[in-house]
C-alpha angles and dihedrals in degrees: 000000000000123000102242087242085061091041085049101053090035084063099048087043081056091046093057097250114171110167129040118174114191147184127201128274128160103230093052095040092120099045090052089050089048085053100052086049090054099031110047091085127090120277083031122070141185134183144182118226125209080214146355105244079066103053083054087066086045107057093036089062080045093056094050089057094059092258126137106226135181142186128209111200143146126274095243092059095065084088095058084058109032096111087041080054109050095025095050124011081036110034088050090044087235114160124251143166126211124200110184130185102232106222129176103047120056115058089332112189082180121082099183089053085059094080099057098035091060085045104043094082093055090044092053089040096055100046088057090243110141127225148181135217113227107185098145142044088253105057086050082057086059093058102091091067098057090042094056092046098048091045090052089049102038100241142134115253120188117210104193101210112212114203087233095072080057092065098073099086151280146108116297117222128215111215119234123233106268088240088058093065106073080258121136122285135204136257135167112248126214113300118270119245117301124231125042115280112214121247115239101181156046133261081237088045085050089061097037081065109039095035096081084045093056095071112130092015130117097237118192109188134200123258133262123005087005090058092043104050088044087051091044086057097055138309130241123176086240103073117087102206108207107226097192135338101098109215104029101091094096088044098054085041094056088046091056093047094054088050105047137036079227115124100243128199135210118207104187149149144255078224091054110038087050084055093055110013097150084075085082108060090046090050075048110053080035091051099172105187101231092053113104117171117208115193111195102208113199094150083236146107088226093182106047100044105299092275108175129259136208093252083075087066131014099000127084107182089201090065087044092055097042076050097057096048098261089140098186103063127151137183118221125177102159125058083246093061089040099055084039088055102043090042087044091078122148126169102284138085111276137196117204113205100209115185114196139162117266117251138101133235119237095243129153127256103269099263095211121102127254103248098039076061091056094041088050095053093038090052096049090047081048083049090068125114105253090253089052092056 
């Protein structure tokens, strides 16, 4: 008889399941060993998050690109991804399947993990997310319905995992460090340049230089002013505009790029990546070589009234990003070192340091629809040759 982890992973393999993205959780510690052994493996992926509000972004590239993604958490993490959730899987109607190990109720040791795990259901509940209790062999047995149905509409489906469906049986894994898989490690690579270059253009000016040199390419751009004024210089199909989950535009970037041979492009912000900058040391243990991360650095909140951040004063994004194992970094603070930077391209994930003068261009809201933004993205990934997929 099957251990319900195997039974489990068995069913989402069935179900055509490619991609599962975890974090850790004690109850559901075997069955997150037993995914990094199957699914470690093209097509196959795993891949472990540095928190949950940032699998969301990469599952939902994933999902652009035709994948089938899931994420395993804890129940305590949904509120680290409610807004991700609802402004961007939802709001997108990209498909998702949650599978969250439900603490707090059933034989809890913990007595900080009660309050979320009486709460998760009405949460759920009120963010018109739908879920399913799986207390019993049997209703695991019943996943594989569901899975097939919210990945064929496009839609976010919650299994609430009970530890009691954990009791029947089975071998229990204990998962192995990451270094001590043969995986990449990280180093530190040389110093970036010391000093502080000075910045020569606008974020708008940026755009203006590196969009003729974005043809062909997968561009995930930031939200707000920065969608608006790349829109406002010229639209391609290729380009995915966030509308609104500030953060998550490295993240759906890195899920694309998993997904596709495609060159992809972040465009992305100092306001955001602060926000999120665990994204980068998952971008960097995954290192897909197409993915290039541009992060437009203003110092500034531009959409939100060019409040300051802290890269104007005791942050410097490219030494982040070096920190967290991303080895081919560059600064550019002139239109000359930025086309350098972005035609410089060799296989290998890059982060591009931009330095640019704080300050918005008067452009209009995109007028195109949601979810004309997501088909035309999903056509032109389609359009990919099968090798590229």
């Amino acid at each position: 008889m099957l251990s319900p982890e195997k039974e489990l992973v068995t069913i989402l393999r069935n179900s055509g399941v490619d991609l599962a993205c975890t974090l850790p959780c004690d109850r559901i510690k075997g069955l997150i060993a037993l995914l990094e052994e199957e699914y470690r493996k093209p097509p196959l992926h795993h891949i472990p998050l540095t928190r949950e509000e940032e699998g969301v972004g990469i599952c939902a590239g994933a999902a652009l690109a035709g994948r089938r993604p899931a994420m395993f958490l804890q129940n305590s993490g949904i509120g680290n991804m409610l807004n991700a959730l609802l402004s961007l899987t939802g709001f997108y109607q990209l498909p998702l399947a949650l599978f969250i190990s439900h603490r707090g109720v059933y034989k809890e040791k913990i007595a900080a993990q009660v309050p979320m795990g009486e709460k998760v259901p009405g949460i759920l509940k009120g963010a018109g997310i739908p879920h399913s209790v799986i207390s019993t062999r049997e209703e695991l047995r019943g996943i594989g319905k569901k899975l097939d149905a919210l990945y064929k509409k496009g839609t976010i489906h919650a299994f609430l995992l009970s530890p009691a469906v954990w009791e029947t049986g089975g071998e229990c894994r204990v998962p192995v460090p990451l270094a001590a898989k043969g995986g990449p490690v990280c180093t530190l690579p040389s110093p970036p340049q010391e000093g502080r270059m000075r910045p020569r253009c606008t974020r708008y000016e940026v755009l203006e230089t590196v969009a003729p040199l974005l043809e062909g390419s997968i561009v995930v751009c930031n939200l707000g002013v920065p969608s608006k004024e790349l829109f406002h210089l010229g639209h391609r199909s290729s380009y995915f505009y966030m509308l609104g989950s500030m953060g998550m535009a490295t993240p759906i970037g890195l899920g694309i790029a998993l997904s596709t041979e495609r060159e992809v492009v972040v465009i992305d912000g100092d306001g955001s990546l602060l926000m999120n900058p665990g994204s980068l040391a998952t971008a960097a243990y995954c290192a897909p070589d197409n993915l290039t991360i541009l992060a437009i650095d203003n110092s500034a909140y531009g959409s939100t009234g060019n409040q300051p951040t802290f890269s104007g004063t005791c942050v410097d994004l490219e030494r982040i990003a070096q920190g967290f194992g991303i080895r081919r970094t560059c600064k550019a603070a002139g239109k000359r070192q930025l086309i350098a930077a972005i035609r410089g391209r060799h296989a290998g994930l890059r982060f591009i340091h931009c330095l640019a003068v704080p300050g918005n261009r008067d452009v209009p809201n995109i007028p195109l629809h949601h979810l004309d933004i997501r088909k035309q993205v999903q056509e032109f990934l389609a359009g990919a040759s099968p090798a590229e997929k």
